[in-house]
C-alpha positions in Angstrom: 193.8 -130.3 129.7 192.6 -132.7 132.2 195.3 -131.4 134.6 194.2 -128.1 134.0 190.9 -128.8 135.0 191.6 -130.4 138.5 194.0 -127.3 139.1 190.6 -125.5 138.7 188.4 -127.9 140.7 191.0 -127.0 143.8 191.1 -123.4 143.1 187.3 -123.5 143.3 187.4 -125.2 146.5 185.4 -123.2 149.4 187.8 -122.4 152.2 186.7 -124.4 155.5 184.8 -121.7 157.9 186.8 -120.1 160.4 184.2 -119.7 163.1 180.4 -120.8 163.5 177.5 -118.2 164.4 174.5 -117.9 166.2 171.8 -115.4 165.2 169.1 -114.5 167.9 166.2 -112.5 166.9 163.1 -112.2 169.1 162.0 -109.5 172.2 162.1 -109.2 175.8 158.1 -109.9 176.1 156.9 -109.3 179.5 157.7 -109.9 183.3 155.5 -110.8 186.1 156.2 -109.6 189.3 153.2 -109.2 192.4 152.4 -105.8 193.9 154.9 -104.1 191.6 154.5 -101.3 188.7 156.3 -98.7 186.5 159.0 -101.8 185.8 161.8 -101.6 183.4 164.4 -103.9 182.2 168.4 -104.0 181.8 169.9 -106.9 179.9 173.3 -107.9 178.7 175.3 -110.5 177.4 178.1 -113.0 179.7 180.1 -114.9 177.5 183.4 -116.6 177.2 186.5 -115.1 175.9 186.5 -116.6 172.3 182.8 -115.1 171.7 182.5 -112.1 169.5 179.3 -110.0 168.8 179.4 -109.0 165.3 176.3 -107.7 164.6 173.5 -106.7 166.8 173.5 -104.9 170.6 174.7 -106.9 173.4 173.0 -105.0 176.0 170.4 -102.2 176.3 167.3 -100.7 178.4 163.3 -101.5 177.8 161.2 -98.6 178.2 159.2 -98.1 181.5 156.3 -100.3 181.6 153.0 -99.9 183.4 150.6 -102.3 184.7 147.1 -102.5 182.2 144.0 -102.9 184.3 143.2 -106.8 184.7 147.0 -107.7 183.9 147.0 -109.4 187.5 150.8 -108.6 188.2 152.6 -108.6 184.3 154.0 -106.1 182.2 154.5 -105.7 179.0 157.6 -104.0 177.1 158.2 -106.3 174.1 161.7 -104.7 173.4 163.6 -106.1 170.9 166.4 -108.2 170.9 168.6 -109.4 168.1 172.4 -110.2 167.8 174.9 -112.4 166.1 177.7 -113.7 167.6 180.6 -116.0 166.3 183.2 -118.1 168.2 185.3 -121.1 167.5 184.1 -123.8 169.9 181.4 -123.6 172.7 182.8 -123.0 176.0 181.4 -119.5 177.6 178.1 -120.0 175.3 176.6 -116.7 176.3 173.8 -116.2 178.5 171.4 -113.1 178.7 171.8 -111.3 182.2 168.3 -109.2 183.4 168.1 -106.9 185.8 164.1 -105.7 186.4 163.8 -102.0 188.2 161.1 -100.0 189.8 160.3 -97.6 191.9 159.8 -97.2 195.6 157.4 -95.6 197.3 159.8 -91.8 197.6 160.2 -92.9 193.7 163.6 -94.2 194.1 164.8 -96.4 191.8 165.6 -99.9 193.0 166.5 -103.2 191.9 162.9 -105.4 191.9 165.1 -108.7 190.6 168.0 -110.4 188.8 168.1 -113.5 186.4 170.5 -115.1 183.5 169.9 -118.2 181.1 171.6 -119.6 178.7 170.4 -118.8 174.9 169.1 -121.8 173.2 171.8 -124.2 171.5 168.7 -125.5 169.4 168.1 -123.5 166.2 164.2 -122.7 166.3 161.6 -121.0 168.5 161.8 -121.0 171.9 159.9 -119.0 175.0 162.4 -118.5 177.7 161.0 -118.1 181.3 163.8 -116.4 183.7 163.2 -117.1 187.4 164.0 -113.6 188.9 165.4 -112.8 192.8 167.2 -110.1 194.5 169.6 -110.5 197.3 168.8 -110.5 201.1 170.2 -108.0 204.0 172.5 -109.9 206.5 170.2 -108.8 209.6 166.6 -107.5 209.4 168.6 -104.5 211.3 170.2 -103.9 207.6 167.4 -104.5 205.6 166.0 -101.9 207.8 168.5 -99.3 207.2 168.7 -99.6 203.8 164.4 -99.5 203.3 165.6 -95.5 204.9 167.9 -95.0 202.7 166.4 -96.7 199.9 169.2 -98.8 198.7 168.4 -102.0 199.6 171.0 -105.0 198.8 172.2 -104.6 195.0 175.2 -106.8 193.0 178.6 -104.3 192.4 178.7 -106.8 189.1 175.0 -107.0 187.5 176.5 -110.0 185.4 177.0 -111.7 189.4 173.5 -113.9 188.0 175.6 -115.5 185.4 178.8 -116.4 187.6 179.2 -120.0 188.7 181.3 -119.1 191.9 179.9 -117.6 195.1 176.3 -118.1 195.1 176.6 -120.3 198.4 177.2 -117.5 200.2 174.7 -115.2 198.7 170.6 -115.2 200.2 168.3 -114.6 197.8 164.7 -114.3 197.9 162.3 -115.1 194.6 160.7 -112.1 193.2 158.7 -112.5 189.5 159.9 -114.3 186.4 160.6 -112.6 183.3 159.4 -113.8 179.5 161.9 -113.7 176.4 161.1 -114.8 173.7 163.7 -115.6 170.6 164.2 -117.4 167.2 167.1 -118.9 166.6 169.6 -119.7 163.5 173.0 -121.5 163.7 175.6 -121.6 160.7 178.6 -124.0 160.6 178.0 -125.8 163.5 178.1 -129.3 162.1 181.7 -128.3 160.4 183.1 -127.6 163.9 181.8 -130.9 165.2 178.4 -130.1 166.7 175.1 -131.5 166.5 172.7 -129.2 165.2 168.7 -130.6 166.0 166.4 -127.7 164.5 163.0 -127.5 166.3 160.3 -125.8 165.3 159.0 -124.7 168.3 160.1 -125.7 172.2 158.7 -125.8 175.5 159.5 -122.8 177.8 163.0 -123.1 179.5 163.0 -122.1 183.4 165.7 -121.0 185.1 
């Protein structure tokens, strides 16, 4: 009998967890950019190799926003956001890539600013505040050829924000700052090795 019973005790055993997970919920708030109107945002997801998305979307489109009267510069979309992703150590953690557009004055569409940051490692609130710029022309004789055609200087990659390698070479120029703001819940973390603080609420990040 009493071998019988430990037999059972290890059949009953949990299996150890294969991967650990990240859930984000929260919304793509608002953006605050001078002198500029009619803005919307694209965002998406950078992330290493061993990363997964199971549930959620990893990238999307706000709706158009408009600038109230007495708003002094900032938008408002407060898209949604939420996404849970699983992976089995923390290299790549992903990092949410913006791109703001608007219009110019032939209402053309045009890039107004790029930023990425990192999602929080810390389970809890958090108010994200994405330092946005857009790359320069080589020679004002450039920028001025492409203010006619209205394409000024874009990325080929809009995840080039998130990219460690060749910003040396790139000029940029600071253009607004965008707010996210996210909840977020880890699971297995500590069985993988990590430390897991929870905080109930954190200062705004900057990028």
């Amino acid at each position: 009998p009493m071998a019988q019973t430990a037999n059972y005790a290890l059949e009953k055993k949990p299996a150890a967890p294969s991967s650990f997970e990240i859930h984000i919920m929260g919304q793509i708030e608002s953006a605050f950019f001078p002198a500029e109107d009619n803005l919307y945002c694209n965002f998406c997801l950078q992330r290493g190799q061993d990363w997964q998305v199971v549930a959620g979307v990893e990238e999307g489109i706000t709706q158009v926003a408009s600038l109230p009267p007495g708003s002094m510069g900032k938008v408002v979309w407060n898209f949604p956001l939420e996404m849970t992703l699983k992976s089995t150590n923390v290299y790549g953690w992903p990092q949410l890539v913006l791109s703001v557009h608007g219009t110019d004055f032939w209402n053309r569409d045009v890039v107004r600013g790029y930023g990425a940051i990192h999602l929080p490692t810390v389970a809890g609130s958090h108010e994200l505040k994405v330092r946005m710029f857009r790359p320069l022309s080589s020679s004002p004789l450039q920028q001025f050829i492409g203010w006619l055609n209205g394409r000024p200087p874009e990325f080929i990659d809009v995840k080039r924000p998130a990219m460690p390698t060749g910003r040396e070479v790139i000029r940029v120029e600071s253009t607004g700052t965008v707010t996210v703001k996210v909840n977020v819940v880890t699971r297995n973390m500590k069985q993988f090795g990590y430390s897991t603080p929870i905080h109930a609420h954190s200062a705004p990040h900057k990028i």
